[in-house]
Structure formats: C-alpha cells, structure tokens
ChimeraX commands (.cxc) that place a marker at each C-alpha (Angstrom):
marker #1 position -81.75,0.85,21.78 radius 0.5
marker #1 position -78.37,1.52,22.77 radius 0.5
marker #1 position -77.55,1.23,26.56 radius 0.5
marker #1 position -75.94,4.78,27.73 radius 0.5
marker #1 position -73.46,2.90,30.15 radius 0.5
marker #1 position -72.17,-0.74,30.31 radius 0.5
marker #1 position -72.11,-4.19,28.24 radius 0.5
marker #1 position -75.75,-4.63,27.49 radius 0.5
marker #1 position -77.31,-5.98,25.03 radius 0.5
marker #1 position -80.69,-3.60,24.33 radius 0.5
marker #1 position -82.04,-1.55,26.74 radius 0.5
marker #1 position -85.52,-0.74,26.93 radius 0.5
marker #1 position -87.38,2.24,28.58 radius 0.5
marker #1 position -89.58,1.22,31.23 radius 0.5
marker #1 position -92.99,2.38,29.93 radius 0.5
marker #1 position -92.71,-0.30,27.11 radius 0.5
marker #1 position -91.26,-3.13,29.07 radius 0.5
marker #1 position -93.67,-3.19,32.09 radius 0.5
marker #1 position -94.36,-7.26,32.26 radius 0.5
marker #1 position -90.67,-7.44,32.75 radius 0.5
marker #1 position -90.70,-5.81,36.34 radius 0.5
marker #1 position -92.80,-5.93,39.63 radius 0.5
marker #1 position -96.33,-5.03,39.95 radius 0.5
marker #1 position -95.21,-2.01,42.28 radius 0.5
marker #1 position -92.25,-1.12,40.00 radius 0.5
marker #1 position -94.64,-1.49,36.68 radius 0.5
marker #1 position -97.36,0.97,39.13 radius 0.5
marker #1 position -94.37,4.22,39.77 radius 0.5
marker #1 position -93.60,3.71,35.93 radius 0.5
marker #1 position -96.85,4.28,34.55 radius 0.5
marker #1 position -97.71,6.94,37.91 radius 0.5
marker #1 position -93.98,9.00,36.90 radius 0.5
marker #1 position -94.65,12.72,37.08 radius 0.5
marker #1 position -91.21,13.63,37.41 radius 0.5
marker #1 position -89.13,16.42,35.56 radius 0.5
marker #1 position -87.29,13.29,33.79 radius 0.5
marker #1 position -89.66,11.60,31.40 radius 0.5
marker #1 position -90.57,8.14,32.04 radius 0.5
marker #1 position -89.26,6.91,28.98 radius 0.5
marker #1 position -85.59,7.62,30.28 radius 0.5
marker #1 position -86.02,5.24,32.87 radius 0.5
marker #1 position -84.37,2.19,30.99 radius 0.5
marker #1 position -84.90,-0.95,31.71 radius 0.5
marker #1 position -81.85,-3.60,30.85 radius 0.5
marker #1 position -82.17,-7.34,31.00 radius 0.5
marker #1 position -79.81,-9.37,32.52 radius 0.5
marker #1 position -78.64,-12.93,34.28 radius 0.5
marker #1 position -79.91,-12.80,37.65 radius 0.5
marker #1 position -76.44,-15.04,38.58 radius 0.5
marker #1 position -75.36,-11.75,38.27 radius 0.5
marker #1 position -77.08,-9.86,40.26 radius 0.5
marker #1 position -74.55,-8.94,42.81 radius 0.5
marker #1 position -72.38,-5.91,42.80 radius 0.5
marker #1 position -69.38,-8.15,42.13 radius 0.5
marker #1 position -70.44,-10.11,39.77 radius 0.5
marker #1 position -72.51,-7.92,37.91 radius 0.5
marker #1 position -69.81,-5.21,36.80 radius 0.5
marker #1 position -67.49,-8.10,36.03 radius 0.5
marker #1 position -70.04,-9.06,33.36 radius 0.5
marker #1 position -71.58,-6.21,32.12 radius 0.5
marker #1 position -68.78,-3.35,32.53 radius 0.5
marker #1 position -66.13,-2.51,35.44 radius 0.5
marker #1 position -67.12,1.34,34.65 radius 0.5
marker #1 position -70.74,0.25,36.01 radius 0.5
marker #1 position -69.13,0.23,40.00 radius 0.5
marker #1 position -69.05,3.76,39.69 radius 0.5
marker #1 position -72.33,4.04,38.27 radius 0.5
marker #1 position -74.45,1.46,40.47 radius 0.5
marker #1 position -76.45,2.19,43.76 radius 0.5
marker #1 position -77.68,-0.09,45.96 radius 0.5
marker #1 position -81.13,-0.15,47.53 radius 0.5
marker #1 position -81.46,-1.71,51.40 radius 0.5
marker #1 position -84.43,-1.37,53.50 radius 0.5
marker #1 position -83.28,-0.69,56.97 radius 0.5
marker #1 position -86.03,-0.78,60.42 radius 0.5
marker #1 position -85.51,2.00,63.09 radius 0.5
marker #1 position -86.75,1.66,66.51 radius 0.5
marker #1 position -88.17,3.69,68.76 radius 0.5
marker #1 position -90.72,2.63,71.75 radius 0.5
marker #1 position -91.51,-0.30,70.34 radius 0.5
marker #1 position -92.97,1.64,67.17 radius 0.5
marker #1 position -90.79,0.27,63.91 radius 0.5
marker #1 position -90.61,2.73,60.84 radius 0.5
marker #1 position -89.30,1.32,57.70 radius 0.5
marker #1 position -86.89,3.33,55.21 radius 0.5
marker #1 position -85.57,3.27,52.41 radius 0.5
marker #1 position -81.48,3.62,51.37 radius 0.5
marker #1 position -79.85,4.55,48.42 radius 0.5
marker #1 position -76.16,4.72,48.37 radius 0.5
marker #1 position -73.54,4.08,46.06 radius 0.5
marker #1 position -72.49,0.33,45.28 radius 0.5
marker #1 position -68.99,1.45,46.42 radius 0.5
marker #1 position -70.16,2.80,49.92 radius 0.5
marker #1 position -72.72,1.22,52.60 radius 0.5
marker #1 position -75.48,2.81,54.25 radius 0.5
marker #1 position -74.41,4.61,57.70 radius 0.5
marker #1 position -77.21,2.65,59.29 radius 0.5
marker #1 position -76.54,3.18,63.09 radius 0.5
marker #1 position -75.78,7.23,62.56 radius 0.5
marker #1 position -77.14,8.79,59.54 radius 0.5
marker #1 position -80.23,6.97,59.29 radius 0.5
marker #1 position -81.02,6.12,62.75 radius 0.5
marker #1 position -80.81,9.75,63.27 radius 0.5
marker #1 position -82.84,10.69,60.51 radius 0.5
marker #1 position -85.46,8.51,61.40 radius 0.5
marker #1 position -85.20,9.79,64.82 radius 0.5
marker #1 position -85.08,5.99,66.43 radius 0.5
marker #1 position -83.11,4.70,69.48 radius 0.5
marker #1 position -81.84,1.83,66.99 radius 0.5
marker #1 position -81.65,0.95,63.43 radius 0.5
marker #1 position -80.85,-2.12,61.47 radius 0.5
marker #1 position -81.33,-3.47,57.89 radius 0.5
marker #1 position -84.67,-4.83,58.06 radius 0.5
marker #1 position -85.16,-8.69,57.53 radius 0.5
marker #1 position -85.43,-10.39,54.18 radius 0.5
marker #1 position -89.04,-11.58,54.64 radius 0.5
marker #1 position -89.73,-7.94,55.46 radius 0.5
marker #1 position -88.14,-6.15,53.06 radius 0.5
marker #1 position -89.49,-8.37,50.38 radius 0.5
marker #1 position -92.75,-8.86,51.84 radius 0.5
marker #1 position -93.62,-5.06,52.65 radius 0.5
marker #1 position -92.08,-3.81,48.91 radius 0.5
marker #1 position -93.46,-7.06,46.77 radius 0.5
marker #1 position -90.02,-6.72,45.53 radius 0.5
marker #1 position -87.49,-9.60,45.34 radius 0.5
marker #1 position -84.11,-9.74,47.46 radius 0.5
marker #1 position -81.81,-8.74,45.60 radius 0.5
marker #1 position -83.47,-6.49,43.54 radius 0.5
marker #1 position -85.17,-3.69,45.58 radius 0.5
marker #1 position -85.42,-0.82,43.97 radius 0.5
marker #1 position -86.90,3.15,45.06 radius 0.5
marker #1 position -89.30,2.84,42.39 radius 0.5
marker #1 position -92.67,1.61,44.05 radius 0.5
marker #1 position -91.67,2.25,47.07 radius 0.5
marker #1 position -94.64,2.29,49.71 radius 0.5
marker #1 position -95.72,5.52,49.73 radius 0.5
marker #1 position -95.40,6.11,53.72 radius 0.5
marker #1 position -91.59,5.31,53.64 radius 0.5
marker #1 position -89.05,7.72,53.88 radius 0.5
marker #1 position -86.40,6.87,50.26 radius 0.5
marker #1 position -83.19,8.26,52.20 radius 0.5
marker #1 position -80.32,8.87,48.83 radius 0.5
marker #1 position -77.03,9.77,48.96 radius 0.5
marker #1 position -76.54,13.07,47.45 radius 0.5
marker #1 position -73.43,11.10,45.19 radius 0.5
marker #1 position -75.82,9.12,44.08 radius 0.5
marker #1 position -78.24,12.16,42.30 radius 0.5
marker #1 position -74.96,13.79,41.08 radius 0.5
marker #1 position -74.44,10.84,38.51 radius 0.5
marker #1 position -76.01,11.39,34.63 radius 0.5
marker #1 position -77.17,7.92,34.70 radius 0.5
marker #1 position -77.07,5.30,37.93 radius 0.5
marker #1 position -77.90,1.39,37.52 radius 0.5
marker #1 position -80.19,0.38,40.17 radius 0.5
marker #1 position -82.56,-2.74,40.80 radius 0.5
marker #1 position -85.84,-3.19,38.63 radius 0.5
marker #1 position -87.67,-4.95,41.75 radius 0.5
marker #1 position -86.55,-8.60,40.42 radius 0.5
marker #1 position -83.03,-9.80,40.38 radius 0.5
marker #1 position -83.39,-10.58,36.87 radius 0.5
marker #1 position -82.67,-7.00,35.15 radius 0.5
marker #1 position -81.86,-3.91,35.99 radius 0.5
marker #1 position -83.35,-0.17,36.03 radius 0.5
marker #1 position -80.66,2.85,33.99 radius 0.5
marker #1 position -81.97,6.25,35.73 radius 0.5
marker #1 position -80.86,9.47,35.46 radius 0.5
marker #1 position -79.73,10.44,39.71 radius 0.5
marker #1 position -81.55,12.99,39.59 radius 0.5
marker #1 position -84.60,11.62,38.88 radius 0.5
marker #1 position -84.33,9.54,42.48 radius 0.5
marker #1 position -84.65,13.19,44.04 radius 0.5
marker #1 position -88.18,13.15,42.48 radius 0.5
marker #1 position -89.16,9.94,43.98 radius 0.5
marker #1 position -92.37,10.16,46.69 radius 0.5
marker #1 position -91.13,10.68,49.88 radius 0.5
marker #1 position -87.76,11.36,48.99 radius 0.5
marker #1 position -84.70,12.99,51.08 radius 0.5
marker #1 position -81.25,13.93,50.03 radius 0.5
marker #1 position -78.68,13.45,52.44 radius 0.5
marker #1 position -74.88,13.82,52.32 radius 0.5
marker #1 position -73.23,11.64,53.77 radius 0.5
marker #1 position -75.88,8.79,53.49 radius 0.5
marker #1 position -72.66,5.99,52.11 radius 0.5
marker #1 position -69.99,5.48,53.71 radius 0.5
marker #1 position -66.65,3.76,52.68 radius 0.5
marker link #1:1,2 radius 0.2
marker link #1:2,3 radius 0.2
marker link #1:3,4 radius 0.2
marker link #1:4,5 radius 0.2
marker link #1:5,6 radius 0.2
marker link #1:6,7 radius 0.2
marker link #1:7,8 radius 0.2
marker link #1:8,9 radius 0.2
marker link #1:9,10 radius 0.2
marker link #1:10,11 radius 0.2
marker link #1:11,12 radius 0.2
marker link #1:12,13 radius 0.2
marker link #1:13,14 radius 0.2
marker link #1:14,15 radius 0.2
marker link #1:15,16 radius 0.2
marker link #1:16,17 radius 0.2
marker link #1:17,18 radius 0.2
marker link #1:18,19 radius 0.2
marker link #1:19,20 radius 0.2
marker link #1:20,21 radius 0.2
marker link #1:21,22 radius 0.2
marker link #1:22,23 radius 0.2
marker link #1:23,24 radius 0.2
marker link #1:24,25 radius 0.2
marker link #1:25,26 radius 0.2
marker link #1:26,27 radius 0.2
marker link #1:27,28 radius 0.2
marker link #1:28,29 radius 0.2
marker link #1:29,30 radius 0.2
marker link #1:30,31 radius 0.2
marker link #1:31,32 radius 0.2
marker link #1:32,33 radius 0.2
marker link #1:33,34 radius 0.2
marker link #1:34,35 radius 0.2
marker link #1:35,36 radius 0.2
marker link #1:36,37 radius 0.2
marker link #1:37,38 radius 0.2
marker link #1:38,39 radius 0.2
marker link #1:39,40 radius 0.2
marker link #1:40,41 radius 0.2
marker link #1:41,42 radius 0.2
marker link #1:42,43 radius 0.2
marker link #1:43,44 radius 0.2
marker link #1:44,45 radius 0.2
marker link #1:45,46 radius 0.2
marker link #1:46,47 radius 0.2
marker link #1:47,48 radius 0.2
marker link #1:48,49 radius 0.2
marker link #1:49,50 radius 0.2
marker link #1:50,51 radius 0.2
marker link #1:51,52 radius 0.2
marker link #1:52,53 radius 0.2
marker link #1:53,54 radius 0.2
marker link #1:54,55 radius 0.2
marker link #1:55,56 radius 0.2
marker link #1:56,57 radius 0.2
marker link #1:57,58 radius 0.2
marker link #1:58,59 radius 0.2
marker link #1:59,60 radius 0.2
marker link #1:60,61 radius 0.2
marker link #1:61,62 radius 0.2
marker link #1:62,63 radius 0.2
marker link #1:63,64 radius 0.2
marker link #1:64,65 radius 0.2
marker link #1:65,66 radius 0.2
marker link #1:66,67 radius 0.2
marker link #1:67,68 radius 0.2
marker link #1:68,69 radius 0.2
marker link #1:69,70 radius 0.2
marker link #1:70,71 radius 0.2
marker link #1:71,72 radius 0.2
marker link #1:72,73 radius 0.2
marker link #1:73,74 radius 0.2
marker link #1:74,75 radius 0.2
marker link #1:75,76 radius 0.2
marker link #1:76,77 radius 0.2
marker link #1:77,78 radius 0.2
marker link #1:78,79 radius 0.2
marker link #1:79,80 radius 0.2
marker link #1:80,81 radius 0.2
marker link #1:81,82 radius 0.2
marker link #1:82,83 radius 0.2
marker link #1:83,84 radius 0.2
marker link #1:84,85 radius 0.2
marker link #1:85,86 radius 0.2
marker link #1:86,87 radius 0.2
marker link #1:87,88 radius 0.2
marker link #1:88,89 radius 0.2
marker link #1:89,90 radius 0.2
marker link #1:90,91 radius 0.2
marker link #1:91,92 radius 0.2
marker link #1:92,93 radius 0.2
marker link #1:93,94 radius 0.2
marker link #1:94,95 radius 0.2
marker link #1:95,96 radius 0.2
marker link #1:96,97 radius 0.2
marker link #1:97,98 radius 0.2
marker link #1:98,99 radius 0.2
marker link #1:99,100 radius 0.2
marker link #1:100,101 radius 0.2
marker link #1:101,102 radius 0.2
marker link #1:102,103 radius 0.2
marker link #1:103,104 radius 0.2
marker link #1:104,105 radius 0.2
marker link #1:105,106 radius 0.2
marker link #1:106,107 radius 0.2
marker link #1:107,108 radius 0.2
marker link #1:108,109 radius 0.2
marker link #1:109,110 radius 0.2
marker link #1:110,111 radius 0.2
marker link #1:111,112 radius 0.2
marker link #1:112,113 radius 0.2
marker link #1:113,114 radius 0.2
marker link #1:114,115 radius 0.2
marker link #1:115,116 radius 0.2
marker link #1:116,117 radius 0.2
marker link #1:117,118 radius 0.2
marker link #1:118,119 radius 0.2
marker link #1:119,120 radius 0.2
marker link #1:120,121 radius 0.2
marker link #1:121,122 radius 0.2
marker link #1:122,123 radius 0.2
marker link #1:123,124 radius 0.2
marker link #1:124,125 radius 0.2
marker link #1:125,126 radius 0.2
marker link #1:126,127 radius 0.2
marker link #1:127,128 radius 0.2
marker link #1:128,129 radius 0.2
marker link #1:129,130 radius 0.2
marker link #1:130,131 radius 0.2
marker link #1:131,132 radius 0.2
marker link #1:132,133 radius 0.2
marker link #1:133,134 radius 0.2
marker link #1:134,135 radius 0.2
marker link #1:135,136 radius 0.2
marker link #1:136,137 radius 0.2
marker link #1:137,138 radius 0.2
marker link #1:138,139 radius 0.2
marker link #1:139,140 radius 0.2
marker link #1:140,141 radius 0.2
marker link #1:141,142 radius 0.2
marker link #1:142,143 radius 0.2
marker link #1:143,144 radius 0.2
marker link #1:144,145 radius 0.2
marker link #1:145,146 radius 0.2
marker link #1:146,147 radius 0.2
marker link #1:147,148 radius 0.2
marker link #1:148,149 radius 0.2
marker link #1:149,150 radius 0.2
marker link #1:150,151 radius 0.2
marker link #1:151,152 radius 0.2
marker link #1:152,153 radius 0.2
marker link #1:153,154 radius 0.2
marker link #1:154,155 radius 0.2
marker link #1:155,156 radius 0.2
marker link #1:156,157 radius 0.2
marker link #1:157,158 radius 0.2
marker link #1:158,159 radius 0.2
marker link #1:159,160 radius 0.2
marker link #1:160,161 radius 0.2
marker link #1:161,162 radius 0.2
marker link #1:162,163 radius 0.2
marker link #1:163,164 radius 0.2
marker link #1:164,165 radius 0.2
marker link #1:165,166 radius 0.2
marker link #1:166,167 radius 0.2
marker link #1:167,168 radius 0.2
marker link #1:168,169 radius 0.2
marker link #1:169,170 radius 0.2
marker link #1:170,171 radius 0.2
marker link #1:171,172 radius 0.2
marker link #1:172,173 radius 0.2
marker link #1:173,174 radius 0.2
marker link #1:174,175 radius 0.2
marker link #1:175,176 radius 0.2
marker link #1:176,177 radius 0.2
marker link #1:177,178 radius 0.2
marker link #1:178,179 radius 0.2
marker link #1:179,180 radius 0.2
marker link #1:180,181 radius 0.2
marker link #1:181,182 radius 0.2
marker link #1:182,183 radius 0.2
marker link #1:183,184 radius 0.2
marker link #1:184,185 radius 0.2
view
C-alpha cells in the first residue's frame, strides 16, 4: 500500500506488521478500541540513520516536518515522589517542560526523564518512543496541533520505522490529555 504522506516505499497497517515493532507497541495495536480502526495505524519502514527529525524529512519528504510529532518522556517532582509523563508535540515545537507540564503534573520541577528511564520504563528504544503502549498509569500530555493533523508520523517504539496515525486517534490513547499550548517554538 500506498503511504498517505511522504517518500516511502510501502506502508503497512499495524495489525499485519506486529513483529516489526515493540512488544508494548505490538500489545496497544492488537488492544485498539478507538473510533479510528486499527488498521489505519500504518506502519512504514525505514533506515534508523534516519531517525532524527533532520535527517528523516530530508530523506523521506520535507512536507513530513509539518506532519511529524515527537514523543519525550519528561519526570516531574514533587516531595520526593517522581511521576512520569508522556509528551507529544509537534517536530517543529518542543515540549514546554518547566511550565505546561510541570504544571499539569502539579510538580515543584520537571525535566525530560533519563535515557535509561525512558527506555527502561516504556521497553521502547531511544529514539523511537512512541504513545502507543504507553504504561497505562502515565499521563500522554498532546498538543492539541498535533490531533488537528489528518495523518501525523510518529515513532513505532524502535528507531527503525515509523508509525502514520491519524491525530486524532492520539486523543483516544489511555490516559490521554489535550492541551494547547503543549509545543512551543
């Protein structure tokens, strides 16, 4: 099939491609109740060389900076209890760690967690974190530019490949919030 946005190759929908991502990833797929059938969750393959914002729309399509999020998991702080989140913000924009999300979180300080967390706590590789499999405790904090777009490219879990999702579908996600203002340039 036909990618819907960008230079790719094939793209594949996620129900019939679930070797190629995570364990946790390949668990949401199958568990995907949302209004947006599973089967428009595409998965695309691509060079994991590429897997940086940069890079990646210089290979596969400069229309795909528009169309990318990026997914960081940040650590808020609050007597000495840590609470780990979830952002989703446009590839263009950065998360608004230190206001929007340490106040959303309601902690005295917030910072993107480490790498050994973040890919320890999400079996997820850096690089390639994705809202999809999530654990199910964690707030997913998305920019509300990010559900306006028909079709967004986020991470499949692995930095080899990528997930094509309609935004709107990341409203669905467990433990999902929508906040404006989430990205900032």
């Amino acid at each position: 099939m036909r990618a819907p946005i960008g230079d790719f190759d094939t793209a594949t929908p996620a129900p019939d491609c679930l070797d190629e991502l995570t364990a946790p990833v390949a668990d949401a797929v199958r568990a995907w109740r949302g209004t947006v059938p599973a089967d428009q969750i595409l998965y695309v393959d691509t060079d994991p060389r590429w897997a940086d914002t940069a890079t990646f729309v210089e290979h596969y399509g400069r229309d795909l900076l528009e169309r990318s999020a990026n997914c960081v998991v940040v650590a808020g702080k609050r007597a000495g209890d840590t609470r780990l989140a979830a952002c989703v913000v446009p590839s263009t924009a950065r998360a608004d760690v230190n206001g929007v999300v340490r106040r959303h979180l309601g902690a005295r300080k917030a910072s993107f967690a480490p790498m050994e967390t973040a890919t320890g706590e999400t079996g997820m590789e850096y690089g390639g974190i994705t809202p999809l499999g999530l654990p199910a405790d964690w707030p997913v904090l998305v920019d509300s530019a990010v559900i306006d777009l028909p079709c967004v490219v986020i991470g499949s879990g692995r930095r080899r490949g990528k997930l094509l999702i309609p935004g709107k579908a990341l409203a669905e996600l467990p433990g999902a919030v929508v906040l404006e203002g989430l990205g900032v340039v």
